[in-house]
C-alpha positions in Angstrom: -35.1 20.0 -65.7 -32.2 17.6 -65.3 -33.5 14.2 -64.1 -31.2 11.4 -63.8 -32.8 7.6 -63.2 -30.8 4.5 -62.0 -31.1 1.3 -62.7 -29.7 -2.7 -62.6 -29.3 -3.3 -58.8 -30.8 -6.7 -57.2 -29.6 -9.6 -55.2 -26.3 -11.2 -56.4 -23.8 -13.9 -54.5 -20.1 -12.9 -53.7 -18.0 -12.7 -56.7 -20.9 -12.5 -59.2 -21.7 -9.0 -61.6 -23.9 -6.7 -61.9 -24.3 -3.7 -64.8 -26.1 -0.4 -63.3 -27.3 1.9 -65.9 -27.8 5.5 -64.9 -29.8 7.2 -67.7 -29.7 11.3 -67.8 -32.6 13.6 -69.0 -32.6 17.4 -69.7 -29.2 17.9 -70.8 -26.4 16.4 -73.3 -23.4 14.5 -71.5 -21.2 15.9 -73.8 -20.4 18.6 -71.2 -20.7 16.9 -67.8 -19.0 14.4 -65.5 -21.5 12.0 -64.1 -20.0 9.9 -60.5 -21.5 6.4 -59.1 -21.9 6.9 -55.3 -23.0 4.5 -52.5 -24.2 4.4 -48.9 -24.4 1.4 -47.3 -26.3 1.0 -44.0 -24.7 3.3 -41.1 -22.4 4.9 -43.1 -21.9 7.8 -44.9 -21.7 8.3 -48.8 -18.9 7.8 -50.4 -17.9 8.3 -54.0 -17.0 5.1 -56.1 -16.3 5.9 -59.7 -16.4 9.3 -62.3 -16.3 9.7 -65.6 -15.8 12.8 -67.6 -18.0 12.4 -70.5 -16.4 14.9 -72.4 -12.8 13.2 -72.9 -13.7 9.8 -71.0 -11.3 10.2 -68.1 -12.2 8.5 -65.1 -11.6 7.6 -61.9 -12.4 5.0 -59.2 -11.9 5.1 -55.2 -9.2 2.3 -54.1 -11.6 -0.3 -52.8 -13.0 -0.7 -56.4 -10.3 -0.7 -59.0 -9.8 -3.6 -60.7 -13.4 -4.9 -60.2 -15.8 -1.8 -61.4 -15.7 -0.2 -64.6 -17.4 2.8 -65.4 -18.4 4.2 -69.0 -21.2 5.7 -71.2 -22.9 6.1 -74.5 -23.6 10.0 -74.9 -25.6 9.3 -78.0 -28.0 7.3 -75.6 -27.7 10.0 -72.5 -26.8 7.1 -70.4 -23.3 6.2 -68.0 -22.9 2.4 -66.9 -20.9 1.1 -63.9 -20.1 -2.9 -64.9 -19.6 -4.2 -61.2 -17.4 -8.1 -61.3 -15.9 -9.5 -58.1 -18.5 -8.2 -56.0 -17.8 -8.8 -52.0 -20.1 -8.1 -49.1 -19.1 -4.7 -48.5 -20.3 -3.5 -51.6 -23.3 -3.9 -50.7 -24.9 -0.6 -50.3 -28.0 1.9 -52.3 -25.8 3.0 -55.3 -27.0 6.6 -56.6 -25.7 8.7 -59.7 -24.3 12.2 -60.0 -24.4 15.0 -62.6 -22.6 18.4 -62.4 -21.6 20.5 -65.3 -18.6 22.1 -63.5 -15.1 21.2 -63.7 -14.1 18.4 -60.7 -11.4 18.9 -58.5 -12.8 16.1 -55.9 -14.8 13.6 -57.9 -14.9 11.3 -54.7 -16.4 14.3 -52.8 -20.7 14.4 -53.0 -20.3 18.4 -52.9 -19.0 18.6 -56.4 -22.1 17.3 -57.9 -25.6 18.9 -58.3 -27.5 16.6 -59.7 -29.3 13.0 -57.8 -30.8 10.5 -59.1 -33.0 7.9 -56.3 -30.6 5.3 -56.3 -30.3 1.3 -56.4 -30.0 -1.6 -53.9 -27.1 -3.5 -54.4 -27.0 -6.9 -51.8 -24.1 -8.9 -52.1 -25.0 -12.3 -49.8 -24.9 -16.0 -50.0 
């Protein structure tokens, strides 16, 4: 049973950080690719970050780079998204994704199998 459990969001003030933690159980990351996801109110869910945790390639949607970085211990079973320079549109419930497959579209929700509940993240004065 693959369970994957978020964690770090809260209540931070534009251009402050956040770390979310996204810790997996049931499997080794050694094999998978594990994405960072959000949905902010009204809108659909789009992807944010990836990270093979295989060879450590990653990737990150336009809107992010520079500011997020993703990465993860596989000893510990756990990927990380380190979030600096955070605006009010990031603000959104962040959920993480597991698949064991090979990615073609890691910005697109059907290449992953695997859910986790998801964070808040509120970015407001």
């Amino acid at each position: 049973q693959v369970q994957l459990v978020e964690s770090g969001g809260g209540l931070v003030q534009p251009g402050g950080s956040l770390r979310l933690s996204c810790a997996a159980s049931g499997l080794t990351l050694d094999y998978s690719v594990i994405g960072w996801f959000r949905q902010a109110p009204g809108k659909e869910r789009e992807g944010v970050s990836c990270i093979s945790a295989g060879d450590g390639s990653t990737y990150y949607t336009d809107s992010v780079k520079g500011r997020f970085t993703i990465s993860r211990d596989n000893a510990k079973n756990t990927v990380y998204l380190q979030m600096n320079s955070l605006k009010p549109e990031d603000t959104a419930v962040y959920y993480c994704a597991l698949t064991e497959r090979l990615v073609r579209h890691p910005e697109s929700i059907d290449e992953f199998d695997y859910w986790g509940q998801g964070t808040q993240v509120t970015v407001s004065s």
